[in-house]
C-alpha positions in Angstrom: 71.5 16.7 43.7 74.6 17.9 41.8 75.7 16.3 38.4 78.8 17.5 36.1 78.1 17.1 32.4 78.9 13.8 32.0 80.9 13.1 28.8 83.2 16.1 29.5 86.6 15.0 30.4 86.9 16.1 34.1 89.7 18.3 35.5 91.6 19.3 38.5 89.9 21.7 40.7 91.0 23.8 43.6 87.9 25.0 45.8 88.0 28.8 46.5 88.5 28.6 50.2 89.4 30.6 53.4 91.4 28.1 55.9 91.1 24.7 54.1 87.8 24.4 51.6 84.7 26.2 51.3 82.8 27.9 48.5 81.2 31.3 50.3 82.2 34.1 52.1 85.0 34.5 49.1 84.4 38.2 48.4 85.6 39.9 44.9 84.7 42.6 42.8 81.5 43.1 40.6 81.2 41.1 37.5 84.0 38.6 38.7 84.3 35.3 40.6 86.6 35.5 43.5 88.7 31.9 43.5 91.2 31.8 46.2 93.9 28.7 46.5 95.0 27.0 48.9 92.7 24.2 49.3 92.7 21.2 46.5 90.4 18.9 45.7 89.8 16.0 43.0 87.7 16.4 40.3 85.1 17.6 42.5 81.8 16.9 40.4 78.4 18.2 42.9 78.0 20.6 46.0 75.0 20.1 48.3 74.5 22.0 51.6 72.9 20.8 54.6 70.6 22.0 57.3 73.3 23.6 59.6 75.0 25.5 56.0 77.6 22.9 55.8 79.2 22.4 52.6 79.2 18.6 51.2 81.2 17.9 48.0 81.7 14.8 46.3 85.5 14.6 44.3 85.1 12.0 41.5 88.9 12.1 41.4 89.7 11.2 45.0 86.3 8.9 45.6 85.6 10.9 48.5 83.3 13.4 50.0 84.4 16.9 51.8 82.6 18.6 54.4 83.6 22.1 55.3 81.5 24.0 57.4 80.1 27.7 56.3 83.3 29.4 57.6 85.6 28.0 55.5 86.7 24.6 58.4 87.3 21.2 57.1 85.0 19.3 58.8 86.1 15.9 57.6 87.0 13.9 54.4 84.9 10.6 53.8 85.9 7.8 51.9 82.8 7.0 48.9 82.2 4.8 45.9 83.9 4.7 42.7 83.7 8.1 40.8 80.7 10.1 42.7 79.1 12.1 40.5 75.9 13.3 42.7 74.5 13.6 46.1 71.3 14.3 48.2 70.8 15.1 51.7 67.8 13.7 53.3 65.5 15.7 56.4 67.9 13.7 58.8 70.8 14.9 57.7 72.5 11.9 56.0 74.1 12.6 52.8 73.5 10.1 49.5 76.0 9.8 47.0 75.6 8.2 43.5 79.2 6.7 42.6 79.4 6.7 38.7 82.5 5.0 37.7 84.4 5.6 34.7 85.5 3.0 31.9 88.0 0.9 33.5 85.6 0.8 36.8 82.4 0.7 36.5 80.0 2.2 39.3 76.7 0.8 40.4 76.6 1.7 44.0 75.4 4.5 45.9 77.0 5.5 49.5 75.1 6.4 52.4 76.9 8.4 54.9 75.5 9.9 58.5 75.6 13.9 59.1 78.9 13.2 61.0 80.2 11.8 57.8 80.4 7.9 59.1 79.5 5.7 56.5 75.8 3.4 57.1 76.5 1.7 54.4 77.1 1.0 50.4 73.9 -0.2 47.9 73.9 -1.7 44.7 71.8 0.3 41.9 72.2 0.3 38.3 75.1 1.0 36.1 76.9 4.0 36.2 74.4 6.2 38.7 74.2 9.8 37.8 71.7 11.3 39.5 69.9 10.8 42.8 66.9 12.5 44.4 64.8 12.3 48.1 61.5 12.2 48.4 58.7 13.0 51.6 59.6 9.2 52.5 63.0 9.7 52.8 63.2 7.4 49.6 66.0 7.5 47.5 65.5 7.6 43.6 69.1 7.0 41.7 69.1 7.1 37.7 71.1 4.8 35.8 72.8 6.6 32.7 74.8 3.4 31.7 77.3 3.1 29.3 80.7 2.7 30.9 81.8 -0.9 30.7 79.1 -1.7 28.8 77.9 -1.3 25.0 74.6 0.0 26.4 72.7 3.1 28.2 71.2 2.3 30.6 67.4 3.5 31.0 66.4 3.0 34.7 65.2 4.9 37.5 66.3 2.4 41.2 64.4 3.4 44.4 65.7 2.6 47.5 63.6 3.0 50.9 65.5 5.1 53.7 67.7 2.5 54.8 69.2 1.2 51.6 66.8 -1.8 50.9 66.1 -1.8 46.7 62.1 -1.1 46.3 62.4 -1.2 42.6 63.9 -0.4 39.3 61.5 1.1 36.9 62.1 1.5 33.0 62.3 5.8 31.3 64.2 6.9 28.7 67.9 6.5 27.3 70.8 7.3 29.2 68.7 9.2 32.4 70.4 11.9 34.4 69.2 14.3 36.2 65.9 13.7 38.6 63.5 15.6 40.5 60.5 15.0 42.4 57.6 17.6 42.7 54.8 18.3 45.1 52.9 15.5 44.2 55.4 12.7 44.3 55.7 12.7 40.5 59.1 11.9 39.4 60.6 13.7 37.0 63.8 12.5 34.7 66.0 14.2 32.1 67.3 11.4 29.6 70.4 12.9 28.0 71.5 9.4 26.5 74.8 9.8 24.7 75.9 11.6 21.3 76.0 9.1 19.1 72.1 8.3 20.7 70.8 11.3 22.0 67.7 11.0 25.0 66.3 13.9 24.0 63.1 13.2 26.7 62.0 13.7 29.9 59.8 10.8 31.6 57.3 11.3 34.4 56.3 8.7 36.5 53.9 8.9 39.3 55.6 7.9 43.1 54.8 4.6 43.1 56.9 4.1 39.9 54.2 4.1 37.1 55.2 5.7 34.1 52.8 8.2 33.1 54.2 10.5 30.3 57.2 11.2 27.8 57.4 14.6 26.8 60.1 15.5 23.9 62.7 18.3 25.2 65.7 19.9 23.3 69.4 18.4 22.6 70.7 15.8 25.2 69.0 17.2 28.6 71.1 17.0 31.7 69.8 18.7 34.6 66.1 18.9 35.7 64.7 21.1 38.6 61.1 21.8 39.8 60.0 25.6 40.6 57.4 26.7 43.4 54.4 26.5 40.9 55.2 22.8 40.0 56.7 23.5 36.6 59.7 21.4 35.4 63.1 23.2 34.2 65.3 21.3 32.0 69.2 22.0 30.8 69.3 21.0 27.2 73.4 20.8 27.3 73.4 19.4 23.6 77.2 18.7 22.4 80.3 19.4 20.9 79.1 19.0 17.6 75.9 20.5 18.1 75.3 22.8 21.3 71.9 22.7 22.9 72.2 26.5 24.2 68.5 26.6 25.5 66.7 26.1 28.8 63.1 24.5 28.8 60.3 25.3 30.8 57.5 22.8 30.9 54.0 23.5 32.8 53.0 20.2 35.7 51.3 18.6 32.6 54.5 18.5 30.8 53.5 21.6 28.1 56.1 23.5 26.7 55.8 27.1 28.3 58.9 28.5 27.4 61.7 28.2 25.4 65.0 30.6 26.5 68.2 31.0 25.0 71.1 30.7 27.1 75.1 30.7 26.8 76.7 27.8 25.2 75.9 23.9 26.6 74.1 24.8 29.7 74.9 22.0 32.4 74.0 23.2 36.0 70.6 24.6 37.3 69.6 26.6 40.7 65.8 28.0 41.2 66.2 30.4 44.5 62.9 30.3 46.1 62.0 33.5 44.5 61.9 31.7 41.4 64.6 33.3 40.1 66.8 30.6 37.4 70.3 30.3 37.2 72.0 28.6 34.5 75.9 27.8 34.1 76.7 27.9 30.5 79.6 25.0 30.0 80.8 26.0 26.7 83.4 23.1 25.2 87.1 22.4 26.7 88.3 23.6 23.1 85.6 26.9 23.6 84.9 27.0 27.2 82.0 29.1 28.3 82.8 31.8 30.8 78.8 32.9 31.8 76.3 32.1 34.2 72.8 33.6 33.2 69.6 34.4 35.8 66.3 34.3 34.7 63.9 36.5 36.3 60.7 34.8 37.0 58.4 37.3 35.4 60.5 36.1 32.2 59.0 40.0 31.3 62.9 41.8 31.3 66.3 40.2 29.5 67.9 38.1 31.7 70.8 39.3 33.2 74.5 37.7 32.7 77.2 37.4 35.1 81.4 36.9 34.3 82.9 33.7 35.8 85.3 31.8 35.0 85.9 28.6 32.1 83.3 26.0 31.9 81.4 26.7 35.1 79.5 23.6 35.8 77.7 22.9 39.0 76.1 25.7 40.8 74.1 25.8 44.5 72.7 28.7 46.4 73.2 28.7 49.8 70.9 30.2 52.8 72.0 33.8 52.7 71.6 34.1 49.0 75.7 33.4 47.9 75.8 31.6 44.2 78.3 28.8 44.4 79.9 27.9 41.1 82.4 25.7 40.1 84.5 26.7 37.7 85.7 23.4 35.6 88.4 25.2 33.0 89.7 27.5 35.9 89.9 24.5 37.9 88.3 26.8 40.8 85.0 27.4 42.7 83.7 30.8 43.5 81.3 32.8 44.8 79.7 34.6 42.0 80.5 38.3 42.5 77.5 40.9 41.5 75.2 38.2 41.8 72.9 37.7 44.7 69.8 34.7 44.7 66.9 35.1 46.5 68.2 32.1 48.8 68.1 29.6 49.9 67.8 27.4 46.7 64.2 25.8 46.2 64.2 22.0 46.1 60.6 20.6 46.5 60.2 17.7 49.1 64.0 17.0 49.0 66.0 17.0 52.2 67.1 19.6 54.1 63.7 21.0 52.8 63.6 24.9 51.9 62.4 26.6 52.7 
């Protein structure tokens, strides 16, 4: 699952590529990002990467996902939804997009296409789906942030069973995000509501839907990811106004371990399956951040910081240990240079599972 910070007003992107798109293998000196053009895409808003390395990226601006493969070859371009703002690949192969919308189109659909990038088929969620997430099952859990087209957040959670049939919509907090699902099935949800009504929570509910805790977080949570020891990591991006800056770390139970301080408005989220944590800091359009920071997972030493370029966003690790970040303000994606992840990136009972 890949999310961009979702009030930000997106921008133009070009991916860093070699022959058409791709976002490894770009080389560059330590310290730097290394962001080569040639290839453009729109508004392109979450990376995943399949079994076979591919590439999958979903472009809000041009409704469509690209598939390169790890080479640098443009595979395809598929047609989506409305806006996609996230996607999922399950242990088949076939990739699940969340289609968002935007005000004057609202989005309430999420897209299944087959790993040759043929679409199976279009399902209605809730409004404005944000985040999406696989489980064991091969069921699909989309949140529903709400709020475009509508006076309201929206505060639910639809499942949908591996073919595209609604199993339920369950109730968690305001405005929901980013989702995860741990070793037990438990599903875990970052609800970053809006800043005029901030979430400010993350809900836990057990995999049959049951809702079995709230646990108070910092400033307008966007992205949520579960380590290798079952504990829950959560970007508190905060705002403009009022900048979250920190990164949460909550034990299975939902008690606060940790609290770190990162760069300004964190948005995306990587654990490698070293446990390593890697952090974009967003910064603001007006003050873009230029940082990503990686958390050792001793926690014992200072985490380290590494140059990129403005407001990196979305970030993905791939099998050989390449950080993948897109770069919003540089309207770019890179490799991040001096930086190497104990790869590939851990994502618990999730499809392609790693490792």
């Amino acid at each position: 699952m890949r999310i961009v910070k979702r009030f930000r007003t997106l921008l133009m992107l070009s991916l860093c590529s070699i022959a058409t798109v791709s976002v490894i293998n770009c080389g560059g000196g330590s310290g730097n990002t290394s962001a080569e053009t040639g290839a453009t895409s729109v508004n392109p808003s979450a990376i995943a990467i399949d079994a076979s390395g591919n590439i999958w990226v979903a472009n809000q601006g041009g409704n469509a996902v690209t598939e390169t493969d790890p080479s640098g070859t443009l595979l395809g371009t598929f047609t989506v939804g409305n806006n996609p703002s996230a996607i999922a690949i399950d242990a088949s192969g076939n990739v699940w997009v969340a289609n968002q919308g935007n005000a004057n189109n609202v989005g309430n659909t999420v897209t299944q296409l087959k790993p040759d990038g043929s679409k199976f088929g279009t399902f209605t969620v809730g409004n404005s789906p944000s985040g999406i997430a696989i489980d064991t099952s091969g069921n699909v859990w989309v949140t529903n942030h709400g709020g475009f087209g509508t006076t309201a957040l929206g505060n639910t959670v639809t499942e949908l069973n591996p073919s595209g049939t609604v199993i339920n919509t369950f109730t968690v907090g305001l405005g929901p995000v980013g989702i995860a699902i741990d070793a037990s099935g438990h599903v875990w949800v970052a609800n970053q509501g809006s800043a005029n009504a901030p979430g400010n929570t993350v809900t836990e509910l057990d995999s049959s839907g049951k809702l079995l805790n709230t646990f108070t977080v910092g400033l307008q949570p966007q992205i949520i990811r579960i380590d290798a020891s079952g504990n829950v990591w959560v970007t508190n991006t905060g705002n403009d106004t009022t900048p979250g800056n920190t990164v949460m770390e909550l034990s299975s139970s939902g008690t606060l371990i940790n609290t770190f301080t990162v760069g300004s408005e964190p948005v995306g989220l990587a654990i490698d399956s070293a446990g390593n944590v890697w952090v974009t800091n967003f910064g603001s359009i007006a003050a873009p951040g230029t940082t990503v920071t990686e958390l050792d997972p001793t926690k014992t030493v200072p985490p380290s910081t590494f140059q990129t370029g403005n407001n990196p966003g979305d970030v993905a690790i791939d099998s050989s240990g390449n950080v993948l970040v897109v770069n919003l303000g540089s309207n770019n994606a890179a490799v991040l240079a001096g930086a190497t992840a104990k790869g590939p990136e851990f994502f618990p009972y999730t499809g392609p599972i790693w490792p």
